[in-house]
MDAnalysis code that builds the backbone (N, CA, C; Angstrom):
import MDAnalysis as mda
import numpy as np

u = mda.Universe.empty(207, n_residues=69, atom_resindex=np.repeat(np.arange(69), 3), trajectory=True)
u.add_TopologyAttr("name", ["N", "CA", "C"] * 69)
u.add_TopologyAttr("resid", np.arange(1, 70))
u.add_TopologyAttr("resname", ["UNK", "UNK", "UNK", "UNK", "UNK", "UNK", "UNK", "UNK", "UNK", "UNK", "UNK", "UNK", "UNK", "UNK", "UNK", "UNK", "UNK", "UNK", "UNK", "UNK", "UNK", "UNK", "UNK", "UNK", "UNK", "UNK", "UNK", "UNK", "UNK", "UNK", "UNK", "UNK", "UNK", "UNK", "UNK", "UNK", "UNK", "UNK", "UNK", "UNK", "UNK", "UNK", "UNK", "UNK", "UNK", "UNK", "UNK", "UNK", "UNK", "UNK", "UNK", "UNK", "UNK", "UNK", "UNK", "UNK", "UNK", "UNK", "UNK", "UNK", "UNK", "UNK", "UNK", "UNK", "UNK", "UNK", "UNK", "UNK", "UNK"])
u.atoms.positions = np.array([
    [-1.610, 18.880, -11.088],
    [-1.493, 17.783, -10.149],
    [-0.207, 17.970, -9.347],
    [-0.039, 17.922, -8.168],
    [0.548, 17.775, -7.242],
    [1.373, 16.718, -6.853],
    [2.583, 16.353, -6.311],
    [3.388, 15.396, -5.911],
    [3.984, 15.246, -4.913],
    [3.596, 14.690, -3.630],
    [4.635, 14.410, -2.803],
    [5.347, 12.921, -2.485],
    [6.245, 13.010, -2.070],
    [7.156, 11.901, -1.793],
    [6.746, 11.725, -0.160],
    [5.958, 10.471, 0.464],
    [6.038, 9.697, 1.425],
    [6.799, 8.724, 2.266],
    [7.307, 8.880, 3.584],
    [8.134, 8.192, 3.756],
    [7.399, 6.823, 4.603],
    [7.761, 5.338, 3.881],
    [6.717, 4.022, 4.450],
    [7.782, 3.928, 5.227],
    [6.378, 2.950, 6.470],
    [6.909, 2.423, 7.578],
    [6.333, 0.821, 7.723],
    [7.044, -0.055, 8.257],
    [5.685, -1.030, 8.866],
    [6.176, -1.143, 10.118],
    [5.041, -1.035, 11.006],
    [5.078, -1.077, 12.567],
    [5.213, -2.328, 13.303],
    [6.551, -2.851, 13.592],
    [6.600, -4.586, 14.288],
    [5.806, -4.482, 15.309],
    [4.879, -3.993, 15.719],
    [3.598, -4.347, 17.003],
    [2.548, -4.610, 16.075],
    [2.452, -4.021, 15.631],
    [0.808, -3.449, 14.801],
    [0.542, -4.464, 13.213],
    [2.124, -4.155, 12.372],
    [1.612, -4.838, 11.596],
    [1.622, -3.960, 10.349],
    [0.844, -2.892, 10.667],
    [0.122, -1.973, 9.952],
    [1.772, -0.996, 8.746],
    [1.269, -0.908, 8.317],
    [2.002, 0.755, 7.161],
    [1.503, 1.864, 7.793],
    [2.657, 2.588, 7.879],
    [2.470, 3.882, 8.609],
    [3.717, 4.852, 7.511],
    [2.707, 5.787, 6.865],
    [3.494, 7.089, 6.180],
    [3.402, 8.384, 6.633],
    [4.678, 9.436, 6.262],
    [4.041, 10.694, 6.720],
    [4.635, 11.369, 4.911],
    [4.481, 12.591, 4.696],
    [4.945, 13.337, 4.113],
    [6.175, 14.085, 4.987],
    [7.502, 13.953, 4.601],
    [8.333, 15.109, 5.606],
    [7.912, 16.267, 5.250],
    [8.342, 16.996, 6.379],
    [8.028, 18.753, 6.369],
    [6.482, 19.129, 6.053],
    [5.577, 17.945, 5.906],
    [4.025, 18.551, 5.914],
    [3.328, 18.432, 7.152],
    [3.320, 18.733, 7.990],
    [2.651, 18.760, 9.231],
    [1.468, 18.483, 8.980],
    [0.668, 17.154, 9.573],
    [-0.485, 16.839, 9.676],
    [-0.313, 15.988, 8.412],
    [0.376, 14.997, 7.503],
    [0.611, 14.496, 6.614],
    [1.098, 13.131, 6.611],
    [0.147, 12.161, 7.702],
    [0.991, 10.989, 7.592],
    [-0.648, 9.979, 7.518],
    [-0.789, 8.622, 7.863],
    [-1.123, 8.140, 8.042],
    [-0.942, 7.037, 8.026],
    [-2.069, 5.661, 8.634],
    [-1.641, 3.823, 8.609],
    [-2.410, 3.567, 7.811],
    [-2.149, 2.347, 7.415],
    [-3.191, 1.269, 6.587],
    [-2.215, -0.197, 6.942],
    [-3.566, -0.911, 6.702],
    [-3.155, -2.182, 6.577],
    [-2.573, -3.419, 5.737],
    [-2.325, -2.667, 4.384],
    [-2.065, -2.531, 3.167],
    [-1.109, -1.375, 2.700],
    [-0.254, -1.913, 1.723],
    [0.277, -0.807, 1.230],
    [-0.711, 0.152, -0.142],
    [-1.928, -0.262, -0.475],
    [-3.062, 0.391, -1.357],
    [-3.562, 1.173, -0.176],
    [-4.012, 0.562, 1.139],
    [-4.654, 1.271, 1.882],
    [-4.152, 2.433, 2.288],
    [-2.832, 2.314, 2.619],
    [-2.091, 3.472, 2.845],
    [-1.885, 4.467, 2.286],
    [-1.591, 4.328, 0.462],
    [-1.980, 5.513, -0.342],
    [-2.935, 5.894, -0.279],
    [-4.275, 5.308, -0.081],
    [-5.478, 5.998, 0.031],
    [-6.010, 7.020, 0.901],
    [-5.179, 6.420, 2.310],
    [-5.453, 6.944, 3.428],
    [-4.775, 8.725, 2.919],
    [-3.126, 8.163, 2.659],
    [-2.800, 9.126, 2.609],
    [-2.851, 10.685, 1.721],
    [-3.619, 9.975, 0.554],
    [-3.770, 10.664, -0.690],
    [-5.157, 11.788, -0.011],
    [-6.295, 11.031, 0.902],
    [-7.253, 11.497, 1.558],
    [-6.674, 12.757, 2.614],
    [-5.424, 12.298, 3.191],
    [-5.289, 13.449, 4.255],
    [-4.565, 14.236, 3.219],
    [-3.987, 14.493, 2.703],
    [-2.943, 15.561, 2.008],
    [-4.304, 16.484, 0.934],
    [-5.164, 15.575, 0.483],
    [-5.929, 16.665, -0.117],
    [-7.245, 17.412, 0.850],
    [-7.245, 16.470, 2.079],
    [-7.567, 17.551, 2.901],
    [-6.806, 19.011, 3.359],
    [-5.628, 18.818, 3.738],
    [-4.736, 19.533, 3.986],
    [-4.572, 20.343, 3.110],
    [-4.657, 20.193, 1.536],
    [-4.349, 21.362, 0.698],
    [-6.055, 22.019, 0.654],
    [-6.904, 21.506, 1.072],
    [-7.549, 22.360, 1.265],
    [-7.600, 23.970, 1.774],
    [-6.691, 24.280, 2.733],
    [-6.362, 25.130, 3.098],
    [-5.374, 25.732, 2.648],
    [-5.293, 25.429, 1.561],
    [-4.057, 26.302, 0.472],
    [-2.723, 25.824, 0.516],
    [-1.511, 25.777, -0.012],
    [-0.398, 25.441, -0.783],
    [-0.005, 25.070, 0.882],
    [1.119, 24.144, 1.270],
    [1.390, 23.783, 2.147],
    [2.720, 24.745, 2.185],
    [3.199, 24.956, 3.207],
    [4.956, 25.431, 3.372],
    [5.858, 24.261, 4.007],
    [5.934, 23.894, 2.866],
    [6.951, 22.508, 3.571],
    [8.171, 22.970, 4.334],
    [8.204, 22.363, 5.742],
    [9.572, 23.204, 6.520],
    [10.568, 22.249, 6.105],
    [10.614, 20.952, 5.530],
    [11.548, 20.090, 5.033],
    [11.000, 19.365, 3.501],
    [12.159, 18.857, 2.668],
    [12.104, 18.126, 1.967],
    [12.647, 16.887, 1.408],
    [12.163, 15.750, 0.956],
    [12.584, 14.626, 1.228],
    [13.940, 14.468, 0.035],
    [15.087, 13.891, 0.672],
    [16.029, 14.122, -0.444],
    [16.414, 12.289, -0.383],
    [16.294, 11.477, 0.430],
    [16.514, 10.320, 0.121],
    [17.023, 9.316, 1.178],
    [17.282, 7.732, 1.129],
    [17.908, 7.272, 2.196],
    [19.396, 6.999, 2.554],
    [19.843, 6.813, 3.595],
    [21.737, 6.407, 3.160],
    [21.430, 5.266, 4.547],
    [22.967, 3.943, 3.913],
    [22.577, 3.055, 4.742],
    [24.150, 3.341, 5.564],
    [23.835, 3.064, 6.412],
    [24.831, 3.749, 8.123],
    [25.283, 2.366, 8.477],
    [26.886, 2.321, 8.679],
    [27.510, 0.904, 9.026],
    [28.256, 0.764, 10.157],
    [27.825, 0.541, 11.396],
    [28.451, 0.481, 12.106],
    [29.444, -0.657, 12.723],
    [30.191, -0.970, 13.627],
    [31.172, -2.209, 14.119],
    [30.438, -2.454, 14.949],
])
């Protein structure tokens, strides 16, 4: 079994959850739900490994919070 780390979004127009995988090209997707969204996304990534082991050009190492004046 396989693991990637997703980075969530929610879109202030839409509403919606929006994830990608970093460094997987073609690795994101929305839902309207945060269940929907794993689903969505769990659906595109095992499409994607369909075509064999991915080459991730990045990897996700984490967030930092930025303070400005």
């Amino acid at each position: 079994m396989k693991h990637f780390t997703a980075v969530i979004e929610r879109d202030g127009d839409t509403g919606l959850y929006v994830g990608w995988v970093p460094g997987f090209a073609g690795a994101h997707s929305q839902g309207a739900t945060l269940d929907e969204l794993q689903a969505n996304l769990q659906e595109v990534v095992e499409m994607l490994l369909e075509e064999g082991d991915p080459h991730l050009e990045s990897v996700f190492v984490g967030t930092q919070t930025v303070e400005v004046a």
